[in-house]
N, C-alpha and C positions, 0 to 999 in steps of 0.2 A: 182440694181433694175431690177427685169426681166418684161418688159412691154410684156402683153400677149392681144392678139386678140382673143377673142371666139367667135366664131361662132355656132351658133345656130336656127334653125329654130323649135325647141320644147324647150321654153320659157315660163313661164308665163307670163301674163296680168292683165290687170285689167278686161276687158271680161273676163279672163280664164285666173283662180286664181289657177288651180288644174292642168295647161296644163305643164308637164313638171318638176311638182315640184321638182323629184331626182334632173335633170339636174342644177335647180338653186340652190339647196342644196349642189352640187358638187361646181359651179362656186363660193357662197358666202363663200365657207370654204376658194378658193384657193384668192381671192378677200383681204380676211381677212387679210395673212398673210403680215407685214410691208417690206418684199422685193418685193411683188409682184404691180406690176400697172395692172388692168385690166378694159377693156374696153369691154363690148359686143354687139353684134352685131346679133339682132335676127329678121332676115326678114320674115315680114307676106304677106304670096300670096294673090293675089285679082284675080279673074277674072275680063275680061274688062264691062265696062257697056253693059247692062242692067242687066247683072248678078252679078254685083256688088251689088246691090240694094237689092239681096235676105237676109232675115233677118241672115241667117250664116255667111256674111261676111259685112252686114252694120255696123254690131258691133263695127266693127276696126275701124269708120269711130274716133270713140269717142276717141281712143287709142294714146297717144301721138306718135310723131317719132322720140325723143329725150328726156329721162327722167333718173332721178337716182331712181332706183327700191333698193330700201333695204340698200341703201348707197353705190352701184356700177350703174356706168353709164352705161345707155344701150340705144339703138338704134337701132331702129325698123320701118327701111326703108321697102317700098311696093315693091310688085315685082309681074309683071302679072305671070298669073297661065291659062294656055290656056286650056278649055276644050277639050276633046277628043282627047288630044296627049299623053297621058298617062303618063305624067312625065318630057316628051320628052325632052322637052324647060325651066324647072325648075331651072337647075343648071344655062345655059348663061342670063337668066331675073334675079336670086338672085345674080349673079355677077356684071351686074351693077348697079345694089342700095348701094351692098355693095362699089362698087367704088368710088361712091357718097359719101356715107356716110363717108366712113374714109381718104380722101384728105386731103392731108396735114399732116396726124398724121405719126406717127414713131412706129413698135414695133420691139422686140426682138423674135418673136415666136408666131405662128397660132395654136388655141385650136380646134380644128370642132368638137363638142361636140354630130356629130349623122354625119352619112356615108354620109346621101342623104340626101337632094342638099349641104349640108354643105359641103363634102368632096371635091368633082370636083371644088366647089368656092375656096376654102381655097389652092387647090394646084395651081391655076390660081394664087391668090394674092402671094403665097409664089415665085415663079418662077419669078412675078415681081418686086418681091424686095426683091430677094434673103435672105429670112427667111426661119427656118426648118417648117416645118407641121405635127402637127398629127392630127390624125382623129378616133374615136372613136367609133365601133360599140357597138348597145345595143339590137338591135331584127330584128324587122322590116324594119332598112334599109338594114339589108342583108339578110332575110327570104324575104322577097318580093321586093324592090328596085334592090338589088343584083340578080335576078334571073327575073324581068319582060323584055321582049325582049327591050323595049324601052329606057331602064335607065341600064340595065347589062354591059354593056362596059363601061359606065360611072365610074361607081361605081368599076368596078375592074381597069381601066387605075387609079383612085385615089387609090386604096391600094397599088399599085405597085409604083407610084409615094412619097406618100406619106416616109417622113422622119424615121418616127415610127407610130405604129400601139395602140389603145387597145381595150380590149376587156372586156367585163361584166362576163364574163365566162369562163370555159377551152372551154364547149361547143361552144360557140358563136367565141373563137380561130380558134377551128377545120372546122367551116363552112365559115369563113374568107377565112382560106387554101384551103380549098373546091372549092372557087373559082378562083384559081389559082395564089395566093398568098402566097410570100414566108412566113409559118410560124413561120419563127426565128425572123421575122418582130414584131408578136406579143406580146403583153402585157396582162396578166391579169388584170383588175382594178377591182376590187369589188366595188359594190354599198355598202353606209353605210345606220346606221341606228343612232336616236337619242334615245339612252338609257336612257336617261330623261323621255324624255317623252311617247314615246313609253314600256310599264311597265305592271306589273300585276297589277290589282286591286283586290277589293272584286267581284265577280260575280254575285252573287243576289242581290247586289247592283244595280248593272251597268245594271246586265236584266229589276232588273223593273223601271228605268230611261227611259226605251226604250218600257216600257211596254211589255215584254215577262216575262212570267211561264214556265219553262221548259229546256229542250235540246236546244240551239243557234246554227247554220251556219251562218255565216258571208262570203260574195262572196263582192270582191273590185275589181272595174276594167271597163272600159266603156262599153258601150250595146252597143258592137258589134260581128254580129257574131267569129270572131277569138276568143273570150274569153270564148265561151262557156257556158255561161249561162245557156245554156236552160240541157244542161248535167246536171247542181248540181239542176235544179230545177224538172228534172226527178227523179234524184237519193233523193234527199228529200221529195217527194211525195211517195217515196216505205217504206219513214220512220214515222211510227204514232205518232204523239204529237212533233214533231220536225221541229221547225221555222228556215226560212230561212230569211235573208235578203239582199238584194243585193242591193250596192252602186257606184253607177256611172247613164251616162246617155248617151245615143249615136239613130242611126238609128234601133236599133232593139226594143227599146221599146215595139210598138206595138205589135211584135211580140210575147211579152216574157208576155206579157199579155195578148194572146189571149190563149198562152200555159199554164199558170197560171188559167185561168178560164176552159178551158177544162178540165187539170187534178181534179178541183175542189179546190184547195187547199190556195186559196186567203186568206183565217182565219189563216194562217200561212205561206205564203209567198208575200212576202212584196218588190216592188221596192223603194228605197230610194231617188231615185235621184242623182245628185250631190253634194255628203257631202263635207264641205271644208274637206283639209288635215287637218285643226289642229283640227278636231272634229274627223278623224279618231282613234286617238287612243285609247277612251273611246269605241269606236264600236268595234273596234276588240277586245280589252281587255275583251268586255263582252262575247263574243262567245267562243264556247269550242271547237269548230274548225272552221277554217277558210278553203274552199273550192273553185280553180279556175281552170276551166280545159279547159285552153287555150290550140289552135290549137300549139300556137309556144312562147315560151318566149326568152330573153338573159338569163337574171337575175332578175325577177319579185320583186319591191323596199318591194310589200306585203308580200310576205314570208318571206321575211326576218323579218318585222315589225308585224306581226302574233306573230312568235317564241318570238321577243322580249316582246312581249304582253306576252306569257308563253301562247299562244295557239296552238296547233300543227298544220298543212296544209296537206290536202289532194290536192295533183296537176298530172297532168299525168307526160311520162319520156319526158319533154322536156328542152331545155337549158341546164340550167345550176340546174335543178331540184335535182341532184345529187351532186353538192356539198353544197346544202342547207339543205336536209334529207339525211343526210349521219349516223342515227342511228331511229330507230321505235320510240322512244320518242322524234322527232323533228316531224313524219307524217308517210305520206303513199304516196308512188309513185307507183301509181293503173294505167290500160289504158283509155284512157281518154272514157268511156263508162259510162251509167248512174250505171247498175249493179256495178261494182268495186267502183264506188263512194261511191254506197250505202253504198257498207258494210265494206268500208274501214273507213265511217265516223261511223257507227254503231258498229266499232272495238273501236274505238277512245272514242267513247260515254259511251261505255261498261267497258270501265277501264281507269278510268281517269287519266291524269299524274301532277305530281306536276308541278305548273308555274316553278318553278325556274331551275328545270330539263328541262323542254322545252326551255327556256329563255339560257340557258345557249349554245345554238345551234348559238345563235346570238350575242355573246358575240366578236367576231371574225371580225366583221363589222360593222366597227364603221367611218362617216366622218372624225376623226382625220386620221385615217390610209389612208384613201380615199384621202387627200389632202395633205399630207407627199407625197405620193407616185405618187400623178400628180406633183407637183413641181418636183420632183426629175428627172421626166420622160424629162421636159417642159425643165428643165436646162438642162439636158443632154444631150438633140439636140440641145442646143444651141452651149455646149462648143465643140461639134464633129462639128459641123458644123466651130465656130471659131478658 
C-alpha cells in the first residue's frame, strides 16, 4: 500500500466547486486505485480579522476543516495569508496548519500537487520524516510565484530540493529549467481529459439550448486579466453575426462589460458567469470554436476538452500550446492580438472540420494515462529512496 500526502492549495470546495477541478480529477483517479492510501491536504489562506470578514473569504467560514470530498479524505486547515507581503510568508503559515493537521499519521511519499506554497511546505515535511517529495508545476506557480522577488528563491530552493519534479508541459519543463533547475529532474505529466463526457454532440441542437443562431465562440476561463478576454471579445466584434460567450467569473468583470458595451456588441456577446464543470461540456460542444488568449498557460485543462468536444482552439504560442495544435485541424496558434484571432477564428468558421478529426487530437489524454503515470512516478521515489 503506497500511503500518499497531497498537498494542495488549488482544491475544490463547496464555496468553490470549479476551484481546481483538474487538480482533483488527477487526485480522485490516483485515490481510486486499491494500492494507493491518500489523504489530502488543501490549506485555505485567510487574512487576519477585519479582513477576514470581507465576503471573498467569509465564505470558508461555512467550509469544513475535515471532510471526505468524493470518498477521499481531505483537510482543509487555515492558514494566515498577510497582506502586502507578497507571498512572502505563505509557505512557513501553510506549514504549520499542515503540521497540525497531519500529527500523528504516517505516509510513504509527498504529492505537492502546485509549486507554491505547496512545494517549500512539502519539502519541510518530507526532510522531517524523511519521505521523497514531488512537486508539480502547472502555470502560475512558476510564470509568476517562480519569478516574483518575494517568493523566487522559495520556489527554486524547492525544485532543487525537491526528489522528482513534473511538469504539465514540455514547455512548462523548459521554464522549470529556466530557473535554474536541473532539467533531467523533470517529468512530463499531461493533464487528462474525460472522453465520456467531454464529446461531440448535434450543434444546432446544443446552439439553440443556449439560445444562439449562428456562428458560436465559446472563451472558458476566469475574468482575469492574464486570460485575455477582452482579445477574443475585440477579435469577435471585427466578426458580423458571430456570438461569443465567455464562461468564468473573477475581478475583471466590470471591466469586460464596460468593453462589451463600447464595442456595441452586447446582442452577441454574453458573460456567463461561473458555469459548473459538469455543464461545461454541453457549452463547449455547442461552439465551433473555442477561443482563449491567455498571457501564459502550462497546459490549459480547456483545450484539451474543446478538441475532445471535436471543437478546434484558437490560443496564442504559449505553454504547452504546441503540443495540443500540433496539426490546422486541432486550431490556430495566432499572436495573442485581437486581429490574428479574428481571422484565425474566421478561417476555422470558413471551413469547418469534422468533430471526429478534431476529437481525435485529444485522444492521447486521457486520466487513465494521467494516473498510471503519477503512481508510477510516486512509487519510484519511493523505492530509490528505500
Amino acid at each position: 500500500m503506497l500511503r500518499v500526502l497531497t498537498l494542495s492549495t488549488l482544491f475544490p470546495d463547496a464555496s468553490r466547486p470549479n476551484f481546481g477541478v483538474f487538480v482533483e480529477r488527477q487526485t480522485l483517479g490516483l485515490a481510486a486505485r486499491p494500492d494507493v492510501a491518500l489523504t489530502v491536504v488543501a490549506g485555505i489562506g485567510v487574512p487576519p480579522w477585519p479582513l477576514s470578514r470581507h465576503p471573498r473569504y467569509r465564505q470558508f467560514a461555512a467550509v469544513p476543516t475535515h471532510e471526505t470530498w468524493k470518498g477521499v479524505e481531505v483537510l482543509r486547515p487555515r492558514f494566515t495569508v498577510l497582506p502586502g507581503t507578497a507571498g512572502r510568508f505563505h509557505a512557513p503559515a501553510l506549514l504549520r496548519a499542515v503540521r497540525r493537521g497531519i500529527r500523528g499519521r504516517e505516509f510513504d511519499v509527498i504529492d505537492a500537487s502546485f509549486f507554491f506554497p505547496d512545494g517549500p511546505v512539502a519539502i519541510a515535511l518530507g526532510r522531517e520524516r524523511g519521505i521523497p517529495v514531488s512537486i508539480k508545476a502547472r502555470g502560475a506557480d512558476i510564470h509568476h510565484w517562480g519569478h516574483a522577488a518575494a517568493t523566487a528563491r522559495q520556489v527554486r530552493d524547492a525544485g532543487l530540493a525537491a526528489d522528482g519534479l513534473l511538469a504539465v508541459s514540455r514547455a512548462m519543463a523548459d521554464d522549470i529549467a529556466a530557473l535554474g533547475i536541473p532539467a533531467e529532474k523533470v517529468k512530463v505529466h499531461h493533464t487528462g481529459v474525460d472522453l465520456a463526457r467531454f464529446a461531440p454532440v448535434d450543434r444546432l441542437t446544443a446552439k439553440a439550448a443556449l439560445g444562439v443562431a449562428g456562428p458560436l465562440v465559446v472563451s472558458v476561463g476566469a475574468l482575469i486579466p492574464r486570460k485575455g478576454h477582452d482579445v477574443v471579445i475585440d477579435a469577435v466584434a471585427r466578426l458580423d453575426g458571430v456570438t461569443l460567450l465567455i464562461a468564468g467569473e473573477g475581478e475583471a468583470r466590470g471591466a469586460l462589460e464596460a468593453q462589451i458595451a463600447r464595442a456595441g456588441v452586447g446582442d452577441r456577446v454574453r458573460l456567463l458567469g461561473a458555469v459548473p464543470h459538469a455543464q461545461l461540456p454541453a457549452l463547449i460542444a455547442a461552439a465551433d470554436v473555442m477561443a482563449l488568449a491567455s498571457v501564459s498557460e502550462g497546459l490549459a485543462n480547456v483545450w484539451v476538452e474543446a478538441l475532445a468536444c471535436g471543437t478546434p482552439i484558437v490560443v496564442p504560442p504559449v505553454g504547452g500550446a504546441p503540443e495540443v495544435v500540433t496539426a490546422p485541424s486541432a486550431g490556430r496558434i495566432v499572436p495573442r492580438e485581437a486581429g490574428p484571432f479574428a481571422a484565425a477564428i474566421a478561417d476555422l468558421l470558413g471551413a469547418p472540420l469534422p468533430a471526429e478529426v478534431v476529437r481525435a487530437h485529444a485522444l492521447g489524454f486521457t486520466w487513465e494515462a494521467n494516473t498510471v503515470a503519477l503512481y508510477a512516478h510516486l512509487a519510484g521515489l519511493v523505492q530509490t529512496r528505500g
